[in-house]
Backbone bond lengths (Angstrom), bond angles and torsions (degrees), N, CA, C in turn:
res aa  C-N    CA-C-N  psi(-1)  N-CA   C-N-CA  omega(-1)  CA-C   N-CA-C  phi
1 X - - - 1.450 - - 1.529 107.18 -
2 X 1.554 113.39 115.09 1.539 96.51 168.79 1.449 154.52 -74.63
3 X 0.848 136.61 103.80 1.375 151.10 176.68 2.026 110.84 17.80
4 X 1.166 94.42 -52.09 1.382 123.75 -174.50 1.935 93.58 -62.14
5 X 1.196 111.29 -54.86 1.361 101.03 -170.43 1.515 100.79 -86.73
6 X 0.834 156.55 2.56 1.503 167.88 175.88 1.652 96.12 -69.39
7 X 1.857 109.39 -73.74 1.207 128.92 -176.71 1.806 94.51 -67.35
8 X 0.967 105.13 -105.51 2.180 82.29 174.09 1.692 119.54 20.06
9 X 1.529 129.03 -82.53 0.689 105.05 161.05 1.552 163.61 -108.05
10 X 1.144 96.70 29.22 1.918 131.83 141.20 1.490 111.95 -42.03
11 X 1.330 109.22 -43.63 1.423 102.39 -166.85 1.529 98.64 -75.47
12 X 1.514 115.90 -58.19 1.411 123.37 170.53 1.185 125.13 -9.10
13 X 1.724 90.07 -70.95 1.878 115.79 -164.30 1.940 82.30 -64.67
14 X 1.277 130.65 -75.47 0.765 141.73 -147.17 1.638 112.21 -23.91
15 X 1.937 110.31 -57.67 0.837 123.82 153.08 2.062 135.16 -27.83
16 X 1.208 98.97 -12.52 1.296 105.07 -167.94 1.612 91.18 -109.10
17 X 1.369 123.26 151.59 1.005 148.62 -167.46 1.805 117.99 -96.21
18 X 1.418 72.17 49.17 2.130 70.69 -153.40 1.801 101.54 -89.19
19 X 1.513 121.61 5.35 1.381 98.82 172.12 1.507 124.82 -115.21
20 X 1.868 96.48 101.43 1.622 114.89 -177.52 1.705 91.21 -101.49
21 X 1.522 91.90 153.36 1.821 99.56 -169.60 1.556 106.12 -96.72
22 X 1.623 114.83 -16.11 1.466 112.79 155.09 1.229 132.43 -98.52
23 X 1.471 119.27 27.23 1.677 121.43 162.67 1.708 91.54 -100.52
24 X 1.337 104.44 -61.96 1.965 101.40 -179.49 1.103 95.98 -22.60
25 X 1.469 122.14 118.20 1.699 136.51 174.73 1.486 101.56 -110.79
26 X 1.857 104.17 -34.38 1.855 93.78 -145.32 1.549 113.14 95.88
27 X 1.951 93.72 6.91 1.495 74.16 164.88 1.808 97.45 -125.24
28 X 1.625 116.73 -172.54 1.162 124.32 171.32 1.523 122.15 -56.88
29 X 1.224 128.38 133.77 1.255 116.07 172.77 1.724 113.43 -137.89
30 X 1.474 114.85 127.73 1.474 106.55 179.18 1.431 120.26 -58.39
31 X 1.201 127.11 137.34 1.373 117.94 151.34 1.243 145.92 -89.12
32 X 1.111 97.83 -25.59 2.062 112.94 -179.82 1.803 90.95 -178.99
33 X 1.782 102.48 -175.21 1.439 117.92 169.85 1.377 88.36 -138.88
34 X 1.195 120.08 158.12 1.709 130.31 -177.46 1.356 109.83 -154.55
35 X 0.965 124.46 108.30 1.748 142.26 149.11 1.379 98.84 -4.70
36 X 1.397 112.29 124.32 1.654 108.59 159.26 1.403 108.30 -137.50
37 X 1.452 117.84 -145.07 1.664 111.55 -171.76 1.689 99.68 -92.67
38 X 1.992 116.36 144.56 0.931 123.68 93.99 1.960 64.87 115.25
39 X 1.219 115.22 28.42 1.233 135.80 146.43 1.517 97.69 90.66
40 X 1.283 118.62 36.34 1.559 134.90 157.74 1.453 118.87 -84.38
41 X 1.212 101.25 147.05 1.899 120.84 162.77 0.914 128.21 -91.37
42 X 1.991 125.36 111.77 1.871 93.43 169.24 1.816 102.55 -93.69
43 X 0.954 83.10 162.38 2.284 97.45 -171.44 1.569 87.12 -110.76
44 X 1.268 135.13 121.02 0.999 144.95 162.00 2.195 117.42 -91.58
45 X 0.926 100.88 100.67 1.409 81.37 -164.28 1.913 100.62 -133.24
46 X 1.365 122.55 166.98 1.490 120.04 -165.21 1.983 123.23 -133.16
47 X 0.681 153.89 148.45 1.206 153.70 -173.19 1.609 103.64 -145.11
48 X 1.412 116.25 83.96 1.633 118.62 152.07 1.546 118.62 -102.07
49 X 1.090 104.34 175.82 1.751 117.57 -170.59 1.729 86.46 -156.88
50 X 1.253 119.16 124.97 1.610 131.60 172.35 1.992 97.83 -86.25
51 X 1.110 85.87 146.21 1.647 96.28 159.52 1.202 112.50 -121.25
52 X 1.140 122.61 125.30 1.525 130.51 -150.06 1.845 88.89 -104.38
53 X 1.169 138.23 -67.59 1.622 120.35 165.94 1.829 114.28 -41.57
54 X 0.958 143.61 -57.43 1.263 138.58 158.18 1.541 133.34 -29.64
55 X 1.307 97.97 -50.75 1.421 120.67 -174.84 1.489 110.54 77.82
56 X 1.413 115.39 18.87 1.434 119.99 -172.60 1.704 98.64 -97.11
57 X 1.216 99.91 161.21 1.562 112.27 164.87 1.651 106.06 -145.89
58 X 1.596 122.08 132.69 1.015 148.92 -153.26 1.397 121.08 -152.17
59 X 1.645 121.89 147.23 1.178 132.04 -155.01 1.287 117.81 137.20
60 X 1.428 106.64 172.70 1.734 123.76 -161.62 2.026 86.51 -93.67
61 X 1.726 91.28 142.72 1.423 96.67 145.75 1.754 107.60 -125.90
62 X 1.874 111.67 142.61 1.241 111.05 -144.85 1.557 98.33 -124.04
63 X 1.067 109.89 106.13 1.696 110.51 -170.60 1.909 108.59 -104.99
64 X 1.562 115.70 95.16 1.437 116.16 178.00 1.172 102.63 -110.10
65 X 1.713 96.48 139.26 1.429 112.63 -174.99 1.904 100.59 -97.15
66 X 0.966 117.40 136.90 1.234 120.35 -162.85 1.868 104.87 -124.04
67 X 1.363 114.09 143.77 1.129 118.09 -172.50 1.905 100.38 -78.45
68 X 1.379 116.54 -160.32 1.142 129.22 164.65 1.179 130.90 -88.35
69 X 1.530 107.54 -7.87 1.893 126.41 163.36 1.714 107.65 -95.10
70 X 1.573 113.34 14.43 1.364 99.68 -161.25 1.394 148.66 55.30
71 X 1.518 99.43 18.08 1.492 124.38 176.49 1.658 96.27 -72.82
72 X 1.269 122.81 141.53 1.509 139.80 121.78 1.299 119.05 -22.29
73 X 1.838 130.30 82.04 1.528 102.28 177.89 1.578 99.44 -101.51
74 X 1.391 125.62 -28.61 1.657 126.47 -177.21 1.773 89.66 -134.05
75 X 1.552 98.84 154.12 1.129 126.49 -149.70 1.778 105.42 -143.44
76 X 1.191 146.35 108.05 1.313 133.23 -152.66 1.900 97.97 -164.80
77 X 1.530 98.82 96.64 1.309 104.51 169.82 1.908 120.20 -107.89
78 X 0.976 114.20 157.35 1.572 153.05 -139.02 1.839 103.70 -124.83
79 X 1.037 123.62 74.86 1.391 110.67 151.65 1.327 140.47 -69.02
80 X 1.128 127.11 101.23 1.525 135.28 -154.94 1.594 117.85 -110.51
81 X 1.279 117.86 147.08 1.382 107.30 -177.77 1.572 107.28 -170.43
82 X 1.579 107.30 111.84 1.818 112.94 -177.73 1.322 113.54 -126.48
83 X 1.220 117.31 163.69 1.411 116.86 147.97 1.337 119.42 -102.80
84 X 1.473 93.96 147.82 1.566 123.90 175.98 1.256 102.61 -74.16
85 X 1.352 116.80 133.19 1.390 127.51 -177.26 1.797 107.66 -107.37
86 X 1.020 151.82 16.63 1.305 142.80 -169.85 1.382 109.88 5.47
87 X 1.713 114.22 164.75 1.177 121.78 -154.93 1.985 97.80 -88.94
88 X 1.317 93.13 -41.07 2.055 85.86 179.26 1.484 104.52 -73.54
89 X 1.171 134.82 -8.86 1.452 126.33 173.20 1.637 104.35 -84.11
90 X 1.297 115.48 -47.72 1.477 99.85 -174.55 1.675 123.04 -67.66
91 X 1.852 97.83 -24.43 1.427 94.79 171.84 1.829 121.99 -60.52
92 X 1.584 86.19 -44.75 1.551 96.07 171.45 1.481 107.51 -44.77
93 X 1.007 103.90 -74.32 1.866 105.38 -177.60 1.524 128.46 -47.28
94 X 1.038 119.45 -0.05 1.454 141.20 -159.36 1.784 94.54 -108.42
95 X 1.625 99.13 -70.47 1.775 95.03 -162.53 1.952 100.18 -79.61
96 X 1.308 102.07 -16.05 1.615 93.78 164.31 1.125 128.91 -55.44
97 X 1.830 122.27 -37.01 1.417 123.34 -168.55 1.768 80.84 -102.34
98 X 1.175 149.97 21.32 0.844 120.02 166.74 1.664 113.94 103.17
99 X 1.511 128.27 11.10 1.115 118.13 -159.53 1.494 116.66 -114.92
100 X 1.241 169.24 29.18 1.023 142.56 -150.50 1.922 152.40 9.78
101 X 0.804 146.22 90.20 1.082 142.05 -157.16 2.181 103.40 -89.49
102 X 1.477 104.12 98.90 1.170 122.95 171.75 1.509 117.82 -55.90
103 X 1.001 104.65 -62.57 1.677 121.73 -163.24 1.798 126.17 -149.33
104 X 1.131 134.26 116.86 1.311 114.81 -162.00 1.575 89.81 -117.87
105 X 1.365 116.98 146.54 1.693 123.84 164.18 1.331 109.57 -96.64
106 X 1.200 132.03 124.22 1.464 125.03 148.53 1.561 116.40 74.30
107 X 1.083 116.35 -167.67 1.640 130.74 174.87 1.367 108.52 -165.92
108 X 1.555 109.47 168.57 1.513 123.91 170.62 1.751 114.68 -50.97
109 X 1.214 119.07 -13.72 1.448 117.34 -165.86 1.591 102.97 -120.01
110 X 0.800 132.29 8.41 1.697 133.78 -176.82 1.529 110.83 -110.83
């Protein structure tokens, strides 16, 4: 699977607002379908679980390239793992080093 279409649709998904810390179940979740070569699908799809003492959230992101019968022909998973920053922690962290906080979008729960 090439790299290029991997990152392709990263940028996509990326755009989408998909990380709330109460849908992360631990279970599968689709993300998009994306056009690839030669009349293939890639299935972009995710598996996190939040740790709520940690503040981490963790899991596979699962990128299958799919034929034109919807077969599985390449298969390419993603172990991932961040912390959640909440919105009074990042402010905190912001005017501590000195930074201002302009504008904030959204949160983990919206």
């Amino acid at each position: 699977m090439p790299a290029t279409l991997i990152q392709h649709a990263y940028q996509k998904t990326k755009s989408l607002s998909f990380v709330r810390t109460r849908s992360m179940d631990g279970t599968f979740k689709e993300l998009g379908r994306f056009p690839a070569e030669a009349g293939c699908t890639l299935v972009v799809s995710i598996r996190f679980k939040p740790d709520d003492r940690t503040q981490t959230l963790s899991g596979l992101q699962i990128y299958d390239l799919c034929d034109s019968q919807g077969a599985v022909v390449e298969k390419k998973q993603l172990q991932v793992a961040f912390h959640l920053i909440h919105r009074t922690r990042f402010e905190k962290l912001a005017h501590a080093t000195g930074f201002r906080v302009v504008r904030l979008y959204g949160d983990y729960e919206r």
